[in-house]
CHARMM internal coordinates of N, CA and C (Angstrom, degrees):
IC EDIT
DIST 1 N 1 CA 1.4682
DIST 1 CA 1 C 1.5340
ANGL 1 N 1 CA 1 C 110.19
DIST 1 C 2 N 1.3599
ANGL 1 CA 1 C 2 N 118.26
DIHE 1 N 1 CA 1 C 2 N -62.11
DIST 2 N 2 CA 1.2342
ANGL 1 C 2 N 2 CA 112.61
DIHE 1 CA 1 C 2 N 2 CA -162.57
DIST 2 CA 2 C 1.9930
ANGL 2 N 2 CA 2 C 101.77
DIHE 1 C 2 N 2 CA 2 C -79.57
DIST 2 C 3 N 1.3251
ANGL 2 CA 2 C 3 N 101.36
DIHE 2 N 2 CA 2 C 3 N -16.76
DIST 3 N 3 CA 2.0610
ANGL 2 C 3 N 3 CA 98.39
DIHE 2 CA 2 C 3 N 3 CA 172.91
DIST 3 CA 3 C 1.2921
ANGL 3 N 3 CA 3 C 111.12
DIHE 2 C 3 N 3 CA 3 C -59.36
DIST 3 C 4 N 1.4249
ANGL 3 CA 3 C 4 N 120.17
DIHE 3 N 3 CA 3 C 4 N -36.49
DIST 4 N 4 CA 1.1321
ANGL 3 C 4 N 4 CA 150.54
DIHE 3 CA 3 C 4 N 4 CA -142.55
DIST 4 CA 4 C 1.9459
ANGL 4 N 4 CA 4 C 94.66
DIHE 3 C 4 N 4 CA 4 C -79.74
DIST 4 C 5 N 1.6325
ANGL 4 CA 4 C 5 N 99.26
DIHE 4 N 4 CA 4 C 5 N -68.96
DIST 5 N 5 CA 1.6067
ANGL 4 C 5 N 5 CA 99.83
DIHE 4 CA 4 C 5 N 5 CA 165.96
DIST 5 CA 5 C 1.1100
ANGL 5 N 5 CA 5 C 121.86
DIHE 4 C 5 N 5 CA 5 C -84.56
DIST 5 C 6 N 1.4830
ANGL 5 CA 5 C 6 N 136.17
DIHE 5 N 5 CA 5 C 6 N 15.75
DIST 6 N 6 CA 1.1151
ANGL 5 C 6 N 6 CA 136.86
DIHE 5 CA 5 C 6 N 6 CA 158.77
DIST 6 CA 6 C 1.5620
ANGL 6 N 6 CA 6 C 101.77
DIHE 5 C 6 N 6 CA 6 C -84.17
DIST 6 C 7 N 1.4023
ANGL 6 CA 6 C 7 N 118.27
DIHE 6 N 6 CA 6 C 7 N -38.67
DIST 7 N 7 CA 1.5053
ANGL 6 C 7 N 7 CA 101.39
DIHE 6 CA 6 C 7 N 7 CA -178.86
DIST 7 CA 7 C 1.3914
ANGL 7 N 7 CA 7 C 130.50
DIHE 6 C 7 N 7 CA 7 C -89.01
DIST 7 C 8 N 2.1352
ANGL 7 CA 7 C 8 N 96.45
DIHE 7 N 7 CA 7 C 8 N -14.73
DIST 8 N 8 CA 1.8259
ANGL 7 C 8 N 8 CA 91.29
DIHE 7 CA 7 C 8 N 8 CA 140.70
DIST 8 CA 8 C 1.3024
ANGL 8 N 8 CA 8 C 137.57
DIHE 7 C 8 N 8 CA 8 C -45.74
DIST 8 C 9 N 1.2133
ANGL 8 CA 8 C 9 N 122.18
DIHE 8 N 8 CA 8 C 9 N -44.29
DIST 9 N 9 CA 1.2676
ANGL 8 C 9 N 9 CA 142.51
DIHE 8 CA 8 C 9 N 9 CA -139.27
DIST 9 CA 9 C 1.4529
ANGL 9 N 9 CA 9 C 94.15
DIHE 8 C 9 N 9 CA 9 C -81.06
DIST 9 C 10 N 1.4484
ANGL 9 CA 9 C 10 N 114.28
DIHE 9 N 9 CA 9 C 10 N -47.25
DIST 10 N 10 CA 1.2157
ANGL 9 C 10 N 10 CA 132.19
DIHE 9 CA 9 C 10 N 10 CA -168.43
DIST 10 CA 10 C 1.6601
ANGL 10 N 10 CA 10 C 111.98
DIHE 9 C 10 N 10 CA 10 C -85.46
DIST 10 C 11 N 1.0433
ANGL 10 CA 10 C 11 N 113.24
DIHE 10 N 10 CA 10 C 11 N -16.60
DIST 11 N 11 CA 1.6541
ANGL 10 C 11 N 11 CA 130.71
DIHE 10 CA 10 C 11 N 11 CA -167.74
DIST 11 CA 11 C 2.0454
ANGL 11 N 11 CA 11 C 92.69
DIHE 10 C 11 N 11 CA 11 C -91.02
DIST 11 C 12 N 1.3558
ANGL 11 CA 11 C 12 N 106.38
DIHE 11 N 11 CA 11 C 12 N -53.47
DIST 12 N 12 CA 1.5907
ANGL 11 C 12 N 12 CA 112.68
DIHE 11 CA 11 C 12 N 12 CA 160.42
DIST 12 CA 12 C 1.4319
ANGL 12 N 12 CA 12 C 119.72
DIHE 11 C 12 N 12 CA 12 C -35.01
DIST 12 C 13 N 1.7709
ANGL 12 CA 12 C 13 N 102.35
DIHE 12 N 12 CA 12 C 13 N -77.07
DIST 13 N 13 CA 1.8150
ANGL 12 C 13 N 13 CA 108.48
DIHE 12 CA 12 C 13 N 13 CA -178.99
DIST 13 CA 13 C 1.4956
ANGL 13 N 13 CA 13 C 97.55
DIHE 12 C 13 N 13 CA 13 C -35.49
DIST 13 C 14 N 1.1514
ANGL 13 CA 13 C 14 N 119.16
DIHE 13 N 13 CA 13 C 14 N -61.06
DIST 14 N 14 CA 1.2996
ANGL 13 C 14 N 14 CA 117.01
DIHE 13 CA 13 C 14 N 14 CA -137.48
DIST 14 CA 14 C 1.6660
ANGL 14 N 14 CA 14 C 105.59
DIHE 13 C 14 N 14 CA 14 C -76.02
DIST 14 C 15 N 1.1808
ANGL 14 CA 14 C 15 N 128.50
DIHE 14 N 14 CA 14 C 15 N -53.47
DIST 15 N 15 CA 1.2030
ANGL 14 C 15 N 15 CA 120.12
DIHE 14 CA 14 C 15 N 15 CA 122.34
DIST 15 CA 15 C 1.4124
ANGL 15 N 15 CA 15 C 140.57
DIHE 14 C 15 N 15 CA 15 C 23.03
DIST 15 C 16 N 1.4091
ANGL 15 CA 15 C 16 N 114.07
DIHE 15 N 15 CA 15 C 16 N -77.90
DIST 16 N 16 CA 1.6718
ANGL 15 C 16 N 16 CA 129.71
DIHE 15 CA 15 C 16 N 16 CA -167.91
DIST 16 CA 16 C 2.2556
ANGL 16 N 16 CA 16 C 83.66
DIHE 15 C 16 N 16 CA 16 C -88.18
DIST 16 C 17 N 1.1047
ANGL 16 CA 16 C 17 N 92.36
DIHE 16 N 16 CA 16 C 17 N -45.97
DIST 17 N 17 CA 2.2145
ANGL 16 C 17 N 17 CA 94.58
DIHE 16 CA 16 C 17 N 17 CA -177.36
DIST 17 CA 17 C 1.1077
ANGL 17 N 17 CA 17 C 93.68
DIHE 16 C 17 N 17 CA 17 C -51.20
DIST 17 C 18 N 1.6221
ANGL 17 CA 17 C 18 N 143.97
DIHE 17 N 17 CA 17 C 18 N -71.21
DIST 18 N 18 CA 1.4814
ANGL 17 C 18 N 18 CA 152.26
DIHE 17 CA 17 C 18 N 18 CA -156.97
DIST 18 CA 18 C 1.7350
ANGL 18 N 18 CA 18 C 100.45
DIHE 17 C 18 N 18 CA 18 C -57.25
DIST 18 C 19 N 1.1700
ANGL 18 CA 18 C 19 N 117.85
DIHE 18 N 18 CA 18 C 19 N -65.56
DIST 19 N 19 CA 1.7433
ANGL 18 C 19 N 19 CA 119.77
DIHE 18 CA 18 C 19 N 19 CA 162.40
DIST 19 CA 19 C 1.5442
ANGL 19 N 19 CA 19 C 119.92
DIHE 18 C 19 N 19 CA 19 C -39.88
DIST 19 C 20 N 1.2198
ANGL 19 CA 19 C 20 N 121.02
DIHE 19 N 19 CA 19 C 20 N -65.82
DIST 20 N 20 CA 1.5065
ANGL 19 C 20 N 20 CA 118.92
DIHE 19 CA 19 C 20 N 20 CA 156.98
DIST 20 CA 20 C 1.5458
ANGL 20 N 20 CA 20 C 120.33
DIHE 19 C 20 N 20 CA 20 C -37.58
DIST 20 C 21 N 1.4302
ANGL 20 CA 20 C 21 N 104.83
DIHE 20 N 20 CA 20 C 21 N -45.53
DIST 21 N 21 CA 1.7966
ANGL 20 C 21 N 21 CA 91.49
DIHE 20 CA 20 C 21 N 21 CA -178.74
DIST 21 CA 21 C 1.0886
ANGL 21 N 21 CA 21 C 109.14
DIHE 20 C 21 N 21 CA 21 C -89.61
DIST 21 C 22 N 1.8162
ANGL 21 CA 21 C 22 N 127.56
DIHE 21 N 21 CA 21 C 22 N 1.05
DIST 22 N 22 CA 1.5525
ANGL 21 C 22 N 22 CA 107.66
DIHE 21 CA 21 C 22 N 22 CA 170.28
DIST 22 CA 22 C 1.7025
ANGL 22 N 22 CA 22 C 117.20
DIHE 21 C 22 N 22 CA 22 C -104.04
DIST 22 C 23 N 1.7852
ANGL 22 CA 22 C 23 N 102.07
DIHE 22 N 22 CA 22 C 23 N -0.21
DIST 23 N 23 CA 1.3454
ANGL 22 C 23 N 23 CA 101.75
DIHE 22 CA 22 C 23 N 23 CA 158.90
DIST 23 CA 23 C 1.0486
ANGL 23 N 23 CA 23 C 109.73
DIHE 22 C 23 N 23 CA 23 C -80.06
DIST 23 C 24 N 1.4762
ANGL 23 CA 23 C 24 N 133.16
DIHE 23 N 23 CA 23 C 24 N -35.51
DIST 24 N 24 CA 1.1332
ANGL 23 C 24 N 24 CA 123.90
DIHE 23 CA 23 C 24 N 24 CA -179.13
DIST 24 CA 24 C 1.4092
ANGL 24 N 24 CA 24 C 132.11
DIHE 23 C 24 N 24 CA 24 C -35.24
DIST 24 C 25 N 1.6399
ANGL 24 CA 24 C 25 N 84.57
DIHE 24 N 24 CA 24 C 25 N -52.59
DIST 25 N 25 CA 1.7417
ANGL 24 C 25 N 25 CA 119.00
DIHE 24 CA 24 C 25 N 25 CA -170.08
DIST 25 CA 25 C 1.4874
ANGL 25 N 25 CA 25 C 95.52
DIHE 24 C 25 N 25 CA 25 C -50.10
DIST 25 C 26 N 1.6830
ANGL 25 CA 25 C 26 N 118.44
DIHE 25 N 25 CA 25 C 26 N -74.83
DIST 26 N 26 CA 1.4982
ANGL 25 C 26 N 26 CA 128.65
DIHE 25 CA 25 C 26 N 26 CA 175.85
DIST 26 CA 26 C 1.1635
ANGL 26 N 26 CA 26 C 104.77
DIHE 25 C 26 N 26 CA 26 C -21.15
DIST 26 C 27 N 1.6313
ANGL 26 CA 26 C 27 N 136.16
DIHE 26 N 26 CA 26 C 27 N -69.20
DIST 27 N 27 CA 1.3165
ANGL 26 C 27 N 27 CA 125.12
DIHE 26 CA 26 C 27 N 27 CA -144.74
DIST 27 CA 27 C 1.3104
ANGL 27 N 27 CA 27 C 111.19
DIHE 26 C 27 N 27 CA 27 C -85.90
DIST 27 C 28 N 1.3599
ANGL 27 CA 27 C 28 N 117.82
DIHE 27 N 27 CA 27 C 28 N -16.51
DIST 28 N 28 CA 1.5320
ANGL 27 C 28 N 28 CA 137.91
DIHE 27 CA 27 C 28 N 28 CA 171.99
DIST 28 CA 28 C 1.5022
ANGL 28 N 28 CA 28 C 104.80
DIHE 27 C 28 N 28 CA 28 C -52.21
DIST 28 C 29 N 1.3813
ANGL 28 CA 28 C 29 N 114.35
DIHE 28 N 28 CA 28 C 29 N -53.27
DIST 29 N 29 CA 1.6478
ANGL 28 C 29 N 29 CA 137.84
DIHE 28 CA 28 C 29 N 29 CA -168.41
DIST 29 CA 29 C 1.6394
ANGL 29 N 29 CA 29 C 95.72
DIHE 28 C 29 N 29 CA 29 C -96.75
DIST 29 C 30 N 0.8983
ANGL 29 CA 29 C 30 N 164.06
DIHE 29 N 29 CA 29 C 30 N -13.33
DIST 30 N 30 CA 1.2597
ANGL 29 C 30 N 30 CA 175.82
DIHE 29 CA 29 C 30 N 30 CA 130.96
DIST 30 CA 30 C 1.4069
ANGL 30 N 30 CA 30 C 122.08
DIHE 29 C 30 N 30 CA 30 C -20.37
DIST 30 C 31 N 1.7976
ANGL 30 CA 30 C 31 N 104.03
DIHE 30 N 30 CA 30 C 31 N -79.01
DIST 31 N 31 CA 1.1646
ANGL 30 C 31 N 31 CA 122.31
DIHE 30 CA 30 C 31 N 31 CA -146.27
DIST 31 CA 31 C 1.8013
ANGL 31 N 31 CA 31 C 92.20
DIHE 30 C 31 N 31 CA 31 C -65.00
DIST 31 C 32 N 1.1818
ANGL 31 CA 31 C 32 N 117.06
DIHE 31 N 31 CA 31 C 32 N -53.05
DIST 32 N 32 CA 1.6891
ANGL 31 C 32 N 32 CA 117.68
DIHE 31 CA 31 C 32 N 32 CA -171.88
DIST 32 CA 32 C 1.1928
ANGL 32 N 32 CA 32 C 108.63
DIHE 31 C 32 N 32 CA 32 C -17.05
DIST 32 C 33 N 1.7785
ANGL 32 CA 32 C 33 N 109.24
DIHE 32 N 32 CA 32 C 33 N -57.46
DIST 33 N 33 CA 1.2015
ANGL 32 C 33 N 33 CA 124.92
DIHE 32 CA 32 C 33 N 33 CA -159.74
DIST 33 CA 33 C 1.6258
ANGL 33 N 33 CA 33 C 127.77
DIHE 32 C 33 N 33 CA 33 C -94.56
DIST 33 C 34 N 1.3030
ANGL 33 CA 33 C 34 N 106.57
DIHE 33 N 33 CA 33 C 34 N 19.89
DIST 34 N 34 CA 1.9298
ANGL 33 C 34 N 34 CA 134.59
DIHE 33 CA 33 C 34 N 34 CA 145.83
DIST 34 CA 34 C 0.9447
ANGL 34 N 34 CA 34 C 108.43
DIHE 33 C 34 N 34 CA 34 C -46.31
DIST 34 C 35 N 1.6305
ANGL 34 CA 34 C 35 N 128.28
DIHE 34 N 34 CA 34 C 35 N -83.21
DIST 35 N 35 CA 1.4815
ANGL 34 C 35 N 35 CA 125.03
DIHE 34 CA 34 C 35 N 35 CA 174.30
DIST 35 CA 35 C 1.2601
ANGL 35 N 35 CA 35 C 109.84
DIHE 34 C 35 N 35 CA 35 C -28.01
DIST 35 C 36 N 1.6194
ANGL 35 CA 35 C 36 N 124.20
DIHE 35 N 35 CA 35 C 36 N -71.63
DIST 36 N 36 CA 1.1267
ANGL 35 C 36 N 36 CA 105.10
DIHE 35 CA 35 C 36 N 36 CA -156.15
DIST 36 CA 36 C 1.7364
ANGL 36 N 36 CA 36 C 139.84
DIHE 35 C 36 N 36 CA 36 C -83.78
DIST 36 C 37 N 1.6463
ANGL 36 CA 36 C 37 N 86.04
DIHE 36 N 36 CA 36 C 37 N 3.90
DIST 37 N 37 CA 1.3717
ANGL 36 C 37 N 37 CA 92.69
DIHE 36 CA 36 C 37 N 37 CA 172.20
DIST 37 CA 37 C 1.8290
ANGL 37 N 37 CA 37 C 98.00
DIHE 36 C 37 N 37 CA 37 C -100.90
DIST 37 C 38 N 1.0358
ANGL 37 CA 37 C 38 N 121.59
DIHE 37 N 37 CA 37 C 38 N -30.35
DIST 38 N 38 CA 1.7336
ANGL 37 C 38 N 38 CA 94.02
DIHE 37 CA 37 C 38 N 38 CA 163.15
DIST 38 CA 38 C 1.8186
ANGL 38 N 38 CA 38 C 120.43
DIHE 37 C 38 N 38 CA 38 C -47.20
DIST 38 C 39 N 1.1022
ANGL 38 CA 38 C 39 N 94.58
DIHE 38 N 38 CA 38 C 39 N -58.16
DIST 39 N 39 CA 1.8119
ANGL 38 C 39 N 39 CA 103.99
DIHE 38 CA 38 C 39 N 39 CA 175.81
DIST 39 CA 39 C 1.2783
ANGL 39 N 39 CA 39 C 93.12
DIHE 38 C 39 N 39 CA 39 C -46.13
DIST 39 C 40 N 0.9800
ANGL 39 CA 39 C 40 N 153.21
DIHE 39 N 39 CA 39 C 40 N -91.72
DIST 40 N 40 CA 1.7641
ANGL 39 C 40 N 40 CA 159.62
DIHE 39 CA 39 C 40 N 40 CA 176.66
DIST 40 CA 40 C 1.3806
ANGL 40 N 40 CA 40 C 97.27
DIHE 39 C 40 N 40 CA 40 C -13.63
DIST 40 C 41 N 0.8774
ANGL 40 CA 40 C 41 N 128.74
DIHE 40 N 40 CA 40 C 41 N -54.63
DIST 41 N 41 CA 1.6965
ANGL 40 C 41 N 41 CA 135.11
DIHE 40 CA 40 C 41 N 41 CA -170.72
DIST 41 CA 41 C 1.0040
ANGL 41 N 41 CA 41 C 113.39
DIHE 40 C 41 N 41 CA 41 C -47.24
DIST 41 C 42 N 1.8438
ANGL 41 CA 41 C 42 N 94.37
DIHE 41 N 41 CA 41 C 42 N -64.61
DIST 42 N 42 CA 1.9167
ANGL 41 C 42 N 42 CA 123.68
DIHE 41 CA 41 C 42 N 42 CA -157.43
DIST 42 CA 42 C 1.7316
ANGL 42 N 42 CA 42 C 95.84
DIHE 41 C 42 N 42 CA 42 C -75.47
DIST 42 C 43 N 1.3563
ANGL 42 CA 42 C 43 N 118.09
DIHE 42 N 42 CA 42 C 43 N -37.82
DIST 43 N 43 CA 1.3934
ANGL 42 C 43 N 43 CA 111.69
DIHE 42 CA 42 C 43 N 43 CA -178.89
DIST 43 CA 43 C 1.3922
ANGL 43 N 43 CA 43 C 122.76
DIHE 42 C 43 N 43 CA 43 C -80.37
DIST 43 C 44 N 1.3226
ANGL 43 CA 43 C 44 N 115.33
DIHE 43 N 43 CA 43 C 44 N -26.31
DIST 44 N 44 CA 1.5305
ANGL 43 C 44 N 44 CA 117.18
DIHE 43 CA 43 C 44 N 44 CA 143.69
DIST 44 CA 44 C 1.4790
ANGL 44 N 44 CA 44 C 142.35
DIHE 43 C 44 N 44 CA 44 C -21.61
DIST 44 C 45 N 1.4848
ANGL 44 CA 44 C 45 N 96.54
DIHE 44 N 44 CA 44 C 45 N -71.68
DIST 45 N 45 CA 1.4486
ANGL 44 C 45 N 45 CA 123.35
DIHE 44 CA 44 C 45 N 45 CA 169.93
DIST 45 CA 45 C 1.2075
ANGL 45 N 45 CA 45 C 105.92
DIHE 44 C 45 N 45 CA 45 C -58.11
DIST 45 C 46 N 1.6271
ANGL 45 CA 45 C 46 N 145.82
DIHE 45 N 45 CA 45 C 46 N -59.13
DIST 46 N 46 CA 1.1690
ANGL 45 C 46 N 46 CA 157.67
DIHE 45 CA 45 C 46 N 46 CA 156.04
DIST 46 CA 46 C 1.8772
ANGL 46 N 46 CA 46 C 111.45
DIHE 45 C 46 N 46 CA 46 C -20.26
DIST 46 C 47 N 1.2445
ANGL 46 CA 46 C 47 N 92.39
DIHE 46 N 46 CA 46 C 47 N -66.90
DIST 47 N 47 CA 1.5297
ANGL 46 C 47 N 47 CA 97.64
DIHE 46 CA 46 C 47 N 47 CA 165.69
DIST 47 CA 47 C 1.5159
ANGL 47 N 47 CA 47 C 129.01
DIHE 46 C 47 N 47 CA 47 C -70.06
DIST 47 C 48 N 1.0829
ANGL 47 CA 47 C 48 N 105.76
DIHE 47 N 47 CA 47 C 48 N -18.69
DIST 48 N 48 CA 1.6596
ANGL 47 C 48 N 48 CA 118.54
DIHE 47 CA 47 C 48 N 48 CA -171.31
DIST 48 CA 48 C 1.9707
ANGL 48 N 48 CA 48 C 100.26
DIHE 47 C 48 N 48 CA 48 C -81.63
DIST 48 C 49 N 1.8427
ANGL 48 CA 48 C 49 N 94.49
DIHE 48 N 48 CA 48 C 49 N -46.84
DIST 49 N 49 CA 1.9149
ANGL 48 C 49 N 49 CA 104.15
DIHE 48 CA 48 C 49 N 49 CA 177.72
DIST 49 CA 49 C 1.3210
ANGL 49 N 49 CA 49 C 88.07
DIHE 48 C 49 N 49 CA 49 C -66.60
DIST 49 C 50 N 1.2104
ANGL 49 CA 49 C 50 N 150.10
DIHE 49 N 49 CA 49 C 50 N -91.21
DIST 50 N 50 CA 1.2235
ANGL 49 C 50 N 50 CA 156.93
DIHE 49 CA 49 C 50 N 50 CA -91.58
DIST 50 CA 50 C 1.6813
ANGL 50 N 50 CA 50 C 101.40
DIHE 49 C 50 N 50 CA 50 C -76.85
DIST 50 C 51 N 1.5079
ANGL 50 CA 50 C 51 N 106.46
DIHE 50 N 50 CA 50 C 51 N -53.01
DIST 51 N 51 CA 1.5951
ANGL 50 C 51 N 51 CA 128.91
DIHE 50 CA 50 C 51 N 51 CA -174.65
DIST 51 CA 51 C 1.9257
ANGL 51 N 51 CA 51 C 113.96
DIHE 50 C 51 N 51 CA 51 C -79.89
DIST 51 C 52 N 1.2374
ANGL 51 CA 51 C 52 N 90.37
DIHE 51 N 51 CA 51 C 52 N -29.23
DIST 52 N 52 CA 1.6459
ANGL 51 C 52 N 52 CA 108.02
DIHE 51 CA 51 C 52 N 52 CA 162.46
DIST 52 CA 52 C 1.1390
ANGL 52 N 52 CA 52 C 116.68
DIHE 51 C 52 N 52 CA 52 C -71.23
DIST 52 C 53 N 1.1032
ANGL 52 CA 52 C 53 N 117.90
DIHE 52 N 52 CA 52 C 53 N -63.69
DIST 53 N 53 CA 2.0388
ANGL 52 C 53 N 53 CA 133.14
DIHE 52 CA 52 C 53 N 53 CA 165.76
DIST 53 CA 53 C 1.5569
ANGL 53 N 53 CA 53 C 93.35
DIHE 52 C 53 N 53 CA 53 C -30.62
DIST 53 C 54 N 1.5097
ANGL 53 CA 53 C 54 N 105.44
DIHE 53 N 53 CA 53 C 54 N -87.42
DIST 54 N 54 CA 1.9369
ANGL 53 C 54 N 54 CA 90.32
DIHE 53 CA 53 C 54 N 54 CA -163.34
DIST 54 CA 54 C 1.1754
ANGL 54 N 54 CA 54 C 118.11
DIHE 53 C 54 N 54 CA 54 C -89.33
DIST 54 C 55 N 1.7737
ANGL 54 CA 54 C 55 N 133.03
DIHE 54 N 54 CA 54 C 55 N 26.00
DIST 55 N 55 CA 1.1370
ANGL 54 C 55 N 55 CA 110.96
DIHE 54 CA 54 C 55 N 55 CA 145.71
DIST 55 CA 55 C 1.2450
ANGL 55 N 55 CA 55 C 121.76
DIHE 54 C 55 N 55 CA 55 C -87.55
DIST 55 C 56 N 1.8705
ANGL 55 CA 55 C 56 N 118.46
DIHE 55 N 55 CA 55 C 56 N -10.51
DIST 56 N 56 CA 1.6146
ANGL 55 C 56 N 56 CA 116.13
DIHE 55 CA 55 C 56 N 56 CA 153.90
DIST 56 CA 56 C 1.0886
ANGL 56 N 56 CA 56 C 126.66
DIHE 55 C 56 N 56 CA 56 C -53.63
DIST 56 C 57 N 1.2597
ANGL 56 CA 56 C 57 N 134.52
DIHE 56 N 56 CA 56 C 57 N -13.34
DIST 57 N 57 CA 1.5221
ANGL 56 C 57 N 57 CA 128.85
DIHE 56 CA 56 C 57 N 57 CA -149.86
DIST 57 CA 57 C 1.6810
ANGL 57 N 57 CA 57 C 87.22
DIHE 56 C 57 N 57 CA 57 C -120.88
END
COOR INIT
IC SEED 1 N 1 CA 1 C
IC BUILD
């Protein structure tokens, strides 16, 4: 009985650790690439108003 929820218990940690180190991993490999998808974004929008703007007018 009690091996039994001891090796839940442990089957969990290990578990919730393996998830933690593969979010980890993501944001490790991730974060660089914030900047450049804001810049991608912001220059988008920029280009998207700009060509929108005077083909309304």
């Amino acid at each position: 009985m009690f091996s039994k929820l001891l090796t839940g218990v442990f089957g969990a940690l290990l578990l919730v650790l393996l998830v933690a180190g593969v979010a980890r991993a993501a944001y490790e490999l991730l974060a660089p690439l914030v900047p450049i998808l804001i810049t991608l974004v912001a220059l988008g929008a920029v280009y998207w108003f700009i060509f929108r703007g005077i083909r309304r007018r």
